[in-house]
N, CA, C and O of each residue as an XYZ file, in Angstrom:
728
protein
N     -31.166     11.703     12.255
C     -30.812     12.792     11.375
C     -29.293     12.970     11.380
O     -28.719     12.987     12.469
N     -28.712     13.082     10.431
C     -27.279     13.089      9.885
C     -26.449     14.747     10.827
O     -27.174     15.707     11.087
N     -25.475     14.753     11.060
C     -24.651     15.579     11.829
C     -24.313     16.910     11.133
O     -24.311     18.114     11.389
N     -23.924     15.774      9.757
C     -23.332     16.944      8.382
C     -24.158     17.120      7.327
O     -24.586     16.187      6.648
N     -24.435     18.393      7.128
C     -25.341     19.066      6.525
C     -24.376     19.829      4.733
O     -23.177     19.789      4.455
N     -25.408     20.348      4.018
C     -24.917     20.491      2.778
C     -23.917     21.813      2.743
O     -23.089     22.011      1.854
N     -24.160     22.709      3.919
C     -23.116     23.931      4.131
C     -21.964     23.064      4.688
O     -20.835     23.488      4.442
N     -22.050     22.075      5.302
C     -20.407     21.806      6.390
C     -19.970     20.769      4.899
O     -18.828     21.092      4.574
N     -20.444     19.828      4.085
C     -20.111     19.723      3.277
C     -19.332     20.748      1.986
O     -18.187     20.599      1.560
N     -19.906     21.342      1.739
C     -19.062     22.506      0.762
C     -18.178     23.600      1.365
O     -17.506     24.509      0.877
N     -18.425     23.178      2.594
C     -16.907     24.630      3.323
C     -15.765     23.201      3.758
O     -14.614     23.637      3.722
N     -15.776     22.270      3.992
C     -14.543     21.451      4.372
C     -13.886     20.959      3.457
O     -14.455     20.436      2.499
N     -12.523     21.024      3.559
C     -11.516     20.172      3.165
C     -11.769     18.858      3.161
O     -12.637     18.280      3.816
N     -10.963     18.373      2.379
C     -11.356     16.338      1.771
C     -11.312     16.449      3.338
O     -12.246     16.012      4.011
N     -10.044     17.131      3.995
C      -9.837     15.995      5.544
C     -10.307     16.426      6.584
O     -10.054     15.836      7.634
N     -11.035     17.453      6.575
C     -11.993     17.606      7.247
C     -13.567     17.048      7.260
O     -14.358     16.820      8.176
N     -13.648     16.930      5.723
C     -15.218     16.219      5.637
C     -14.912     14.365      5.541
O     -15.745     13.510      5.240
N     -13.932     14.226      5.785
C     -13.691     12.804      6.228
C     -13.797     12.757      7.606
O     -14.667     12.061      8.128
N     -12.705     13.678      8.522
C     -13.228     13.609      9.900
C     -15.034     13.714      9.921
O     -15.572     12.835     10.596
N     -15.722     14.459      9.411
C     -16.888     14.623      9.694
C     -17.997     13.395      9.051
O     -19.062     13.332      9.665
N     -17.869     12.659      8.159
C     -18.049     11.485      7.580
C     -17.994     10.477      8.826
O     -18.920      9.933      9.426
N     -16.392     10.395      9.052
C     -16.087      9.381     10.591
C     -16.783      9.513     11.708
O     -17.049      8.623     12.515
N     -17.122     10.809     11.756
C     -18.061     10.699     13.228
C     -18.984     10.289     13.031
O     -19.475      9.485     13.823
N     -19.632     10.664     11.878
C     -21.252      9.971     11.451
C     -21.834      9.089     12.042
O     -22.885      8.913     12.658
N     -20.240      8.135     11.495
C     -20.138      6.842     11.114
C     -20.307      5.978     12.678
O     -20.861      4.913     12.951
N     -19.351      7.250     13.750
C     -19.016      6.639     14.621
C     -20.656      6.687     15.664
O     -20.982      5.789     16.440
N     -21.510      8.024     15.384
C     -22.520      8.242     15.861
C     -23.538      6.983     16.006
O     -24.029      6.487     17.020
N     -23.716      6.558     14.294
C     -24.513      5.524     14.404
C     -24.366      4.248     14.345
O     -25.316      3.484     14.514
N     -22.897      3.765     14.044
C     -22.880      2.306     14.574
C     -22.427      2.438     15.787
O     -21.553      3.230     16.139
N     -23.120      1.516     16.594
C     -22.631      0.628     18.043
C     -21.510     -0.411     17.857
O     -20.592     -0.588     18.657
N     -21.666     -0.963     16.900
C     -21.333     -2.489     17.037
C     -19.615     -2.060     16.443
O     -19.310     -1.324     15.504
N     -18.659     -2.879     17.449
C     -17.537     -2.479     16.855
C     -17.133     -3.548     15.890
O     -17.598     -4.684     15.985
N     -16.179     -3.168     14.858
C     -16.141     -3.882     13.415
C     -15.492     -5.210     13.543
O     -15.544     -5.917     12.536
N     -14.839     -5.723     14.680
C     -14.693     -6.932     14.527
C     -16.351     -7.892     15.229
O     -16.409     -9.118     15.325
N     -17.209     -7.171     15.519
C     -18.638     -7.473     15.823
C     -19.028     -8.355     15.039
O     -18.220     -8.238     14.118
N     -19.876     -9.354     14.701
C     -20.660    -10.369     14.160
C     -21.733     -9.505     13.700
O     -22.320     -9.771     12.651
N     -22.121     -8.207     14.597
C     -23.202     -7.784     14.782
C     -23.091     -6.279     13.755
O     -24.067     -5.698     13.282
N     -22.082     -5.995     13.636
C     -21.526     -4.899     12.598
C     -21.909     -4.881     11.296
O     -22.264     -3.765     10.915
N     -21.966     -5.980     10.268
C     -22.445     -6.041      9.437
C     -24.220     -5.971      9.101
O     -24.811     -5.472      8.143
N     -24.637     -6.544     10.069
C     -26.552     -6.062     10.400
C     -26.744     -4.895     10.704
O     -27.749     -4.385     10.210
N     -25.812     -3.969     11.683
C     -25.831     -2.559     11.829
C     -25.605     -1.435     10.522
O     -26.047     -0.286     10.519
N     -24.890     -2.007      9.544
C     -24.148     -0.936      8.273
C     -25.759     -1.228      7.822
O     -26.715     -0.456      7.739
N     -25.643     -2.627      7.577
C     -26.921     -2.583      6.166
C     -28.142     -1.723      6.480
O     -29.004     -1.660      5.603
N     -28.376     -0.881      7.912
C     -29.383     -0.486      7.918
C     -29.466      1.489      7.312
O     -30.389      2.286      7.148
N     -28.319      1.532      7.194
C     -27.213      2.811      6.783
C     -27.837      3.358      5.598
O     -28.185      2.528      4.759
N     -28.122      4.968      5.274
C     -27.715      5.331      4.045
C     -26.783      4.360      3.116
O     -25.908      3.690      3.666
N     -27.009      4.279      1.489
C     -26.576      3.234      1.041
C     -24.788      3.678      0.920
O     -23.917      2.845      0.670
N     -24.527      5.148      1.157
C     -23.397      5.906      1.192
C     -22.584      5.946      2.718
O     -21.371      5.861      2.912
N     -23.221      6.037      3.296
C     -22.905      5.413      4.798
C     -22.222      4.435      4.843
O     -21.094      4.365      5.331
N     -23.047      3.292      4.166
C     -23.057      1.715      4.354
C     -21.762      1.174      3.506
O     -21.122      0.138      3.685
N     -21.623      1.955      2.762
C     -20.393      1.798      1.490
C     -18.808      2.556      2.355
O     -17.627      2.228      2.234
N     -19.268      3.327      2.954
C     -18.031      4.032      3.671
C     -17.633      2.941      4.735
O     -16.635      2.244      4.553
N     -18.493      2.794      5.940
C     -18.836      1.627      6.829
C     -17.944      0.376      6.562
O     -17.039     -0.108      7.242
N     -18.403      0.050      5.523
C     -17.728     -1.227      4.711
C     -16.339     -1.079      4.191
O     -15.790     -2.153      3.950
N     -15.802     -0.250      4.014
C     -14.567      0.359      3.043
C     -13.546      0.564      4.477
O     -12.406      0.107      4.399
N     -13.874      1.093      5.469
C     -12.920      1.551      6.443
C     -11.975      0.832      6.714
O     -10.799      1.191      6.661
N     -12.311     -0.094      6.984
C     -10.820     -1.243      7.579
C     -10.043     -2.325      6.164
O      -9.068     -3.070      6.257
N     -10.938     -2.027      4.899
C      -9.763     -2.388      3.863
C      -8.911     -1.233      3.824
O      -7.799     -1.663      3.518
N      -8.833      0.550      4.043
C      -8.264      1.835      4.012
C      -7.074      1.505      5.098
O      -5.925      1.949      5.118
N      -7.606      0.744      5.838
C      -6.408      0.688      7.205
C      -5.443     -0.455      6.760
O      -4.222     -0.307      6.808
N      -6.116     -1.742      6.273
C      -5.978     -2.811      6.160
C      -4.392     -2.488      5.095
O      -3.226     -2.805      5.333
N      -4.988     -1.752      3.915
C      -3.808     -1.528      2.814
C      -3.098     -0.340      2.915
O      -2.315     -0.101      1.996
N      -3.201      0.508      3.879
C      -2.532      1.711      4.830
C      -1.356      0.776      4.743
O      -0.544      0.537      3.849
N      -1.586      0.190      6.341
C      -0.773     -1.010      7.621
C      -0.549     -2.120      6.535
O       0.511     -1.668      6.101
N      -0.735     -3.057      5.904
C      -0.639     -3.881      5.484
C      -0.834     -4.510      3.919
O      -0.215     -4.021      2.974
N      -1.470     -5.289      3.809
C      -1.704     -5.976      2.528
C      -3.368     -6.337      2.408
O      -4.178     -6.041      3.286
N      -3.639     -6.900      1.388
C      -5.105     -7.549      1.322
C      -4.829     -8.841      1.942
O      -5.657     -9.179      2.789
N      -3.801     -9.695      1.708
C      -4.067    -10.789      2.446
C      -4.108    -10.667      3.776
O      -4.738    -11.538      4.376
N      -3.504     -9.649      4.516
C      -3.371     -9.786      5.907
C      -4.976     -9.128      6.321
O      -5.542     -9.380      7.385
N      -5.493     -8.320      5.322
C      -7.067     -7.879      5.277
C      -8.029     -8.790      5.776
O      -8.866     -8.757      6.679
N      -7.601     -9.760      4.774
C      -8.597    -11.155      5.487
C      -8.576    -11.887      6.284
O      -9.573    -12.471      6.706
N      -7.088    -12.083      6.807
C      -6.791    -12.795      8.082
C      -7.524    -12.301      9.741
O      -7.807    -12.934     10.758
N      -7.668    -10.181      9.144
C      -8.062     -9.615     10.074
C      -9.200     -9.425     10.183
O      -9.660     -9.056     11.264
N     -10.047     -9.640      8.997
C     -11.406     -9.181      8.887
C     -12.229    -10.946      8.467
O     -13.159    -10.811      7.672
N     -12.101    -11.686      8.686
C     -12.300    -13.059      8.446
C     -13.580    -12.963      7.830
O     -14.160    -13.521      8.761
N     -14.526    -12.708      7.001
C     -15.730    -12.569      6.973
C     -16.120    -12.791      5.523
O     -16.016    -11.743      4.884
N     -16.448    -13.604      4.955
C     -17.100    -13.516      3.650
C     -18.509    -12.277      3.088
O     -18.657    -11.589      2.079
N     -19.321    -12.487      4.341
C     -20.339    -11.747      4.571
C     -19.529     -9.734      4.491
O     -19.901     -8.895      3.669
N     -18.608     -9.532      5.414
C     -18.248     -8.065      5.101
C     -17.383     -8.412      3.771
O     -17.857     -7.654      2.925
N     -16.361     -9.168      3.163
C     -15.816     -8.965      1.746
C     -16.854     -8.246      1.084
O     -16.781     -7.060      0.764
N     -18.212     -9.308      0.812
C     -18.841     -8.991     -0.361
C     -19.686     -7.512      0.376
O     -20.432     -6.863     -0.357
N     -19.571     -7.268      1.214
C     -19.694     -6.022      1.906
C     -18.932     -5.063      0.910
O     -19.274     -4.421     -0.084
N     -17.884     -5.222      1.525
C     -16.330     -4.331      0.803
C     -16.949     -4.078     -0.770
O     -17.268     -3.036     -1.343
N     -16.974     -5.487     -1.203
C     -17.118     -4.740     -2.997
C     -17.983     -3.967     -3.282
O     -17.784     -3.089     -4.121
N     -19.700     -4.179     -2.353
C     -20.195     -3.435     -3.092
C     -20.132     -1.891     -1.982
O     -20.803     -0.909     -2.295
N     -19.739     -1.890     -1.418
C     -18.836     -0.143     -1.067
C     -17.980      0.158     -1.876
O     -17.803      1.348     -2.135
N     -17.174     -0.897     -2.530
C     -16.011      0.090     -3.347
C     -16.681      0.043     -4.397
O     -15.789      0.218     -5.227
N     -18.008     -0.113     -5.210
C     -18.115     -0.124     -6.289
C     -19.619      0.998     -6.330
O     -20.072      1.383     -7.408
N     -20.257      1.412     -4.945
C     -20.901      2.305     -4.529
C     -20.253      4.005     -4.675
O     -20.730      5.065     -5.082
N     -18.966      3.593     -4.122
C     -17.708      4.979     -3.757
C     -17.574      5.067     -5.099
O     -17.746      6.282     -5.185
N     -17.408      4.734     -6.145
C     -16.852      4.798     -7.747
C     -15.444      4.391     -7.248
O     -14.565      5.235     -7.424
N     -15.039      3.039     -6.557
C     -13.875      2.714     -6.829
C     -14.062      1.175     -7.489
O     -13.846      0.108     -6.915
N     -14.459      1.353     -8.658
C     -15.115      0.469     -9.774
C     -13.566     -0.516     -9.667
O     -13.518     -1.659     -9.210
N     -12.468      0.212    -10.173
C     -10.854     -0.105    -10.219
C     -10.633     -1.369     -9.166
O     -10.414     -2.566     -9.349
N     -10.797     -0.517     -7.932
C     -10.286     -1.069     -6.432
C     -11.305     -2.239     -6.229
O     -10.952     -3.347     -5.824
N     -12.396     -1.961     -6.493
C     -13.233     -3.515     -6.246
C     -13.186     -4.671     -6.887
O     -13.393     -5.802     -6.448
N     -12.775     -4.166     -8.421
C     -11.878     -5.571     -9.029
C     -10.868     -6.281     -8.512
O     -10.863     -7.506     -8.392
N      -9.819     -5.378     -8.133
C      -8.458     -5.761     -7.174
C      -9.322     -7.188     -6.267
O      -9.350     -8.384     -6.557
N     -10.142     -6.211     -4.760
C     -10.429     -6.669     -4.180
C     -11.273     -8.018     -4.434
O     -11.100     -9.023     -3.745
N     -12.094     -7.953     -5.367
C     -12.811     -9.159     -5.591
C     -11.682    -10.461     -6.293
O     -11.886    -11.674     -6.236
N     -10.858     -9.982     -6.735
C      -9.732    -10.656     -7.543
C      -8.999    -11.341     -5.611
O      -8.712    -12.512     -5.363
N      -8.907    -10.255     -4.709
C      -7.903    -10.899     -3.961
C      -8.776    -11.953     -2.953
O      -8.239    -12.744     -2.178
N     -10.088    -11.807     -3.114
C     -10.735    -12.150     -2.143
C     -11.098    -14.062     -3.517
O     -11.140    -15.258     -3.226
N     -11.176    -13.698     -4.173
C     -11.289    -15.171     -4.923
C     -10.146    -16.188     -4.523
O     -10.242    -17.414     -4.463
N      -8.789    -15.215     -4.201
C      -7.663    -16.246     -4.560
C      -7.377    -16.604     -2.893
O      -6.636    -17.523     -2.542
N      -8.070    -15.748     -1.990
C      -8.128    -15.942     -0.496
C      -9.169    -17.155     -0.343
O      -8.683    -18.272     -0.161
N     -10.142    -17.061     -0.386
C     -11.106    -18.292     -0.348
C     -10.319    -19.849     -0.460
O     -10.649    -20.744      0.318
N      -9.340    -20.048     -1.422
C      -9.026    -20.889     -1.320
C      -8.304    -21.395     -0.009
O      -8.314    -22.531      0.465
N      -7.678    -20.261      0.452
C      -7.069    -20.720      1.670
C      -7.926    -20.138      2.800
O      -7.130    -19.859      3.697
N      -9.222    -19.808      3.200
C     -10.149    -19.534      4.366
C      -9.859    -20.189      5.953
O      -9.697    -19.768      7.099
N      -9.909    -21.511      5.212
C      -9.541    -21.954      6.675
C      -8.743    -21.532      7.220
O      -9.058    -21.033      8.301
N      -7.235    -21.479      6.801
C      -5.751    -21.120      7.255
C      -6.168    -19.887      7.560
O      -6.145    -19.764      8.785
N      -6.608    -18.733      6.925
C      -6.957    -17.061      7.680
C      -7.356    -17.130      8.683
O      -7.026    -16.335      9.563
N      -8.286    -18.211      8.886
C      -9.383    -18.324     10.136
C      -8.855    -18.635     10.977
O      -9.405    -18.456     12.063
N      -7.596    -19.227     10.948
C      -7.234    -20.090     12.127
C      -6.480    -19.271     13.408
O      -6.465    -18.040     13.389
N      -5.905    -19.964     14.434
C      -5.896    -18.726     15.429
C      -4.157    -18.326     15.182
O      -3.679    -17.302     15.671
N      -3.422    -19.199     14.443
C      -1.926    -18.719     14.198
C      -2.029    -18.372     12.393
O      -1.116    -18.856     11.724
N      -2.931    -17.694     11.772
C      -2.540    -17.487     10.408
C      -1.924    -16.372     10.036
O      -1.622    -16.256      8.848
N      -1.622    -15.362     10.934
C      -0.782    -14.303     10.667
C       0.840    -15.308     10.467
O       1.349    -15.322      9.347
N       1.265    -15.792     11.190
C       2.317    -17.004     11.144
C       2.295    -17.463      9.707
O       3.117    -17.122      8.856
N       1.567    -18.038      9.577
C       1.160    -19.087      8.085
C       1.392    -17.981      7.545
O       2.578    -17.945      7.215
N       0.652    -16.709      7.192
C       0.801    -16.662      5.905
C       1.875    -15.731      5.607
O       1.890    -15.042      4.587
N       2.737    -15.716      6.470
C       4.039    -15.113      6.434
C       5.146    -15.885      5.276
O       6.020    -16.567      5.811
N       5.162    -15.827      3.845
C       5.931    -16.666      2.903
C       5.032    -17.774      2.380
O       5.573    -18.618      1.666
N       3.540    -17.903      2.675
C       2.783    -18.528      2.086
C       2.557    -17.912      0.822
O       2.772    -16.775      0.402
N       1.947    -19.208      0.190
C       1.262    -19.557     -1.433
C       0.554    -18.040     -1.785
O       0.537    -17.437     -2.858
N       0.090    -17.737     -0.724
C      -1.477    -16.429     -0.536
C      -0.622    -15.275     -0.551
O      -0.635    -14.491     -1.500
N       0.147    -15.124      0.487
C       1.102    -13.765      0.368
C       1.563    -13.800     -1.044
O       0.837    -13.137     -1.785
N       2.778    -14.509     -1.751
C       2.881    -14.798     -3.079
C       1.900    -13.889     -4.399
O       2.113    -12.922     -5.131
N       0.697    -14.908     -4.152
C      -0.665    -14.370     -5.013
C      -0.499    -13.011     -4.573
O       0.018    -12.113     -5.238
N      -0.800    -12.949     -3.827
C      -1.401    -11.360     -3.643
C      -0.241    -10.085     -3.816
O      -0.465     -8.877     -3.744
N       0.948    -10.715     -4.044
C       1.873     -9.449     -4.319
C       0.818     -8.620     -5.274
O       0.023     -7.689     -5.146
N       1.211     -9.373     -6.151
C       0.584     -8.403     -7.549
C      -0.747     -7.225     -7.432
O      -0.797     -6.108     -7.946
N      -1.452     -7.702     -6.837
C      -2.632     -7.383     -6.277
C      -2.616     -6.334     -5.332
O      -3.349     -5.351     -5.439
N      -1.921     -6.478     -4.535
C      -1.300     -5.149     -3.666
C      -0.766     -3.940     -4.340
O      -0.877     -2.737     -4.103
N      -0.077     -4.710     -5.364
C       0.626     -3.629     -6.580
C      -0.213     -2.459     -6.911
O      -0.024     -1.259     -6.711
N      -1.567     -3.352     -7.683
C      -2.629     -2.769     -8.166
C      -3.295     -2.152     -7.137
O      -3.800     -1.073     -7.448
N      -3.464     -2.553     -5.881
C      -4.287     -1.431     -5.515
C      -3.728     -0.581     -4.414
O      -4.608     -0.130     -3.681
N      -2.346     -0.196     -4.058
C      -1.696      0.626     -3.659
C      -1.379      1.618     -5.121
O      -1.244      2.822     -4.899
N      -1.267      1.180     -6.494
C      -1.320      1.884     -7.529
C      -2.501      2.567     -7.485
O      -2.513      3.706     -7.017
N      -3.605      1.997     -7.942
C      -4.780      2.299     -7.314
C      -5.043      3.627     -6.426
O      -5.648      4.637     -6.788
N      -4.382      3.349     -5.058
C      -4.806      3.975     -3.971
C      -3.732      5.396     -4.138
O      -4.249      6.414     -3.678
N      -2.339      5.590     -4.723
C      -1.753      6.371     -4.956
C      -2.209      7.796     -5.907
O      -1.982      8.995     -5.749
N      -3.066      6.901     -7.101
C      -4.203      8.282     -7.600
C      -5.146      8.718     -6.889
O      -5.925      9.420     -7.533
N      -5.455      8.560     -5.568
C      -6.163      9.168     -4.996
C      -5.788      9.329     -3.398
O      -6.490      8.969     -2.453
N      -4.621      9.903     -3.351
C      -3.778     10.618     -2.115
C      -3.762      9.217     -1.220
O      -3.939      9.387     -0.014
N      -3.552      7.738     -1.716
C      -3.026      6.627     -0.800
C      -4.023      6.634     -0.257
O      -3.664      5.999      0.734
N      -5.629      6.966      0.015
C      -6.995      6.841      1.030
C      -7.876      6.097      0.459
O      -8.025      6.447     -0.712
N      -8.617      5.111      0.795
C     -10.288      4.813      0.297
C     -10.852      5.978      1.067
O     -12.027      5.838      0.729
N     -10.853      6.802      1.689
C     -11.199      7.765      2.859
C     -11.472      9.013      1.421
O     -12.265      9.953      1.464
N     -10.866      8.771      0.639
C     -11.120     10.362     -0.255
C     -11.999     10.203     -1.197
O     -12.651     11.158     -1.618
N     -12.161      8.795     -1.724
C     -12.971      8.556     -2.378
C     -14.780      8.878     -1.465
O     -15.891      9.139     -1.926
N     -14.399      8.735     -0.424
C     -15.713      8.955      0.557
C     -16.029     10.639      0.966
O     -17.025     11.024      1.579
N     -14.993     11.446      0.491
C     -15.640     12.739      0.084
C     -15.815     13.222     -0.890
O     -16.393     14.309     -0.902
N     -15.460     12.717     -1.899
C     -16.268     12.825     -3.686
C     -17.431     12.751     -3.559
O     -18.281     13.599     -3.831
N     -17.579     11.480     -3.035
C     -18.989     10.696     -2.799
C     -19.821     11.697     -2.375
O     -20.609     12.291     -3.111
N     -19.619     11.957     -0.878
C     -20.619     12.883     -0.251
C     -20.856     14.259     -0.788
O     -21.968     14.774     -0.670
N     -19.889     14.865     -1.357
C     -20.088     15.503     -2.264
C     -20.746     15.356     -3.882
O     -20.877     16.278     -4.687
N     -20.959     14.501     -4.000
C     -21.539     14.141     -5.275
C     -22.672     13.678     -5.185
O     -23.376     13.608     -6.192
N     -23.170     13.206     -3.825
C     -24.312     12.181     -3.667
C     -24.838     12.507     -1.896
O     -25.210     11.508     -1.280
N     -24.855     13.780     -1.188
C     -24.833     13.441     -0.087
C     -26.866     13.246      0.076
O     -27.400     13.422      1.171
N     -27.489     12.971     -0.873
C     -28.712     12.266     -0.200
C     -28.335     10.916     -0.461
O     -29.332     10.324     -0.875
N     -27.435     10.236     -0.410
C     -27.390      8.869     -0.750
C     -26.131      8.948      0.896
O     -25.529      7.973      1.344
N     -26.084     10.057      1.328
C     -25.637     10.251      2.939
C     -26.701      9.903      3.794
O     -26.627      9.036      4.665
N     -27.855     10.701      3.496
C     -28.569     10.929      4.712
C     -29.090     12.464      4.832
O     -29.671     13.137      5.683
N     -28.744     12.593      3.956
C     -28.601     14.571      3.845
C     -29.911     14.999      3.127
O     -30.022     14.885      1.906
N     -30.706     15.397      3.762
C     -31.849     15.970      3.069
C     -32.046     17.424      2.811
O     -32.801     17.749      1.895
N     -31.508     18.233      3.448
C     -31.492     19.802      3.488
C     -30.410     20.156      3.664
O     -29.489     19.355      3.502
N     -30.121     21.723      4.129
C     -28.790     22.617      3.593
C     -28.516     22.346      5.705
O     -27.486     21.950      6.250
N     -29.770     22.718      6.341
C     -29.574     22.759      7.396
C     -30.151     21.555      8.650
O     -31.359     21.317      8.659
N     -29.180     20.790      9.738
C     -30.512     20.296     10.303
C     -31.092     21.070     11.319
O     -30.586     21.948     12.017
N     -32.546     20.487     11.291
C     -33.611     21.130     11.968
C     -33.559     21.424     13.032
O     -33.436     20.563     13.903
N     -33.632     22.701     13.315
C     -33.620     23.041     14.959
C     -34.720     22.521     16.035
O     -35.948     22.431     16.058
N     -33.673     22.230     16.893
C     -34.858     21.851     18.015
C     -36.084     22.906     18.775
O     -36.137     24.034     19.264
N     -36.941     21.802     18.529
C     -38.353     22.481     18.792
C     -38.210     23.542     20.450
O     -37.821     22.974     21.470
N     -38.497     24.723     20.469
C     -38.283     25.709     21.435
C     -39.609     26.415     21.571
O     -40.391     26.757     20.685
N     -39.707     26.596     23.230
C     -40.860     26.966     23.696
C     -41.307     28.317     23.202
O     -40.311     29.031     23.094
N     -42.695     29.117     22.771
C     -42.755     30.212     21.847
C     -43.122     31.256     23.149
O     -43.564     30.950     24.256
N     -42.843     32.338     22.711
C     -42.819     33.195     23.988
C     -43.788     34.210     23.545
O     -43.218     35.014     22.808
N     -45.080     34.491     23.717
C     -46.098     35.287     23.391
C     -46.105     36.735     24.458
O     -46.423     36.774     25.647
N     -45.589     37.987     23.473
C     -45.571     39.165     24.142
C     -47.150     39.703     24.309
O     -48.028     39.499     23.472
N     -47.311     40.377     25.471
C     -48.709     40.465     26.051
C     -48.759     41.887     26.232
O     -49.767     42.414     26.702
């Protein structure tokens, strides 16, 4: 049963119901995200969960860095196509083009990401190059919506929180012993 309920939803701030989103998040996965095992853990997620889940470390990724350095860090074909369909779950219809655009022109160079010196490589590589533009777009992108994939994930829950996990206003209190006056 979910932490955040439909009252802590409508009294928080975006950055508060993001902190409260994050714990969720942090409640029910185990597996930490450079895990093998992380991606079998999301898919079992609310499909809003699973879309946030997936979205977190491209938010950091283009915070700290770029998309290409995204993939160098997140090596995974299996979480990319993760990523798109979270950003296209979140209504970041925009940002998942970017991403699917940067992740086509990454493939070509996979191996080199994979490898154990490609932060090196792709320092003035072919890939950095490509992906200026692309960064453009989705730091443009990310600027209409306060520089976060993180805000797009309280629209969401606000717009959709049974596609959270959220079934009622309150969760259910724990069952308590009944005390019969005599």
């Amino acid at each position: 049963m979910s932490i955040i309920t439909l009252k802590a939803i409508s009294a928080s701030s975006d950055d508060e119901l993001v902190k409260l989103l994050g714990k969720e998040l942090g409640r029910r996965i185990a597996a930490k995200h450079s895990s093998s095992v992380f991606v079998f853990e999301i898919q079992k997620l609310p499909v809003g969960l699973r879309a946030m889940a997936a979205t977190y470390e491209l938010d950091v990724s283009l915070t700290l860095d770029d998309l290409g350095w995204h993939f160098g860090n997140w090596h995974s074909l299996t979480m990319a196509e993760e990523t798109i369909r979270g950003l296209e779950e979140l209504g970041a219809s925009e940002l998942a083009n970017v991403f699917r655009e940067a992740l086509r022109l990454a493939v070509r160079y996979w191996p080199m990401l994979g490898s154990k010196d490609w932060s090196r490589w792709y320092q003035g590589s072919p890939l950095e190059k490509a992906m200026e533009l692309l960064n453009q777009q989705a730091w443009s992108i990310l600027k209409r919506n306060k520089n976060r994939i993180f805000y797009y994930w309280a629209d969401y829950a606000r717009k959709h929180p049974d596609r959270i996990g959220i079934t009622s206003a309150y969760t259910a209190p724990e069952p308590t012993a009944l005390s019969v006056e005599g």
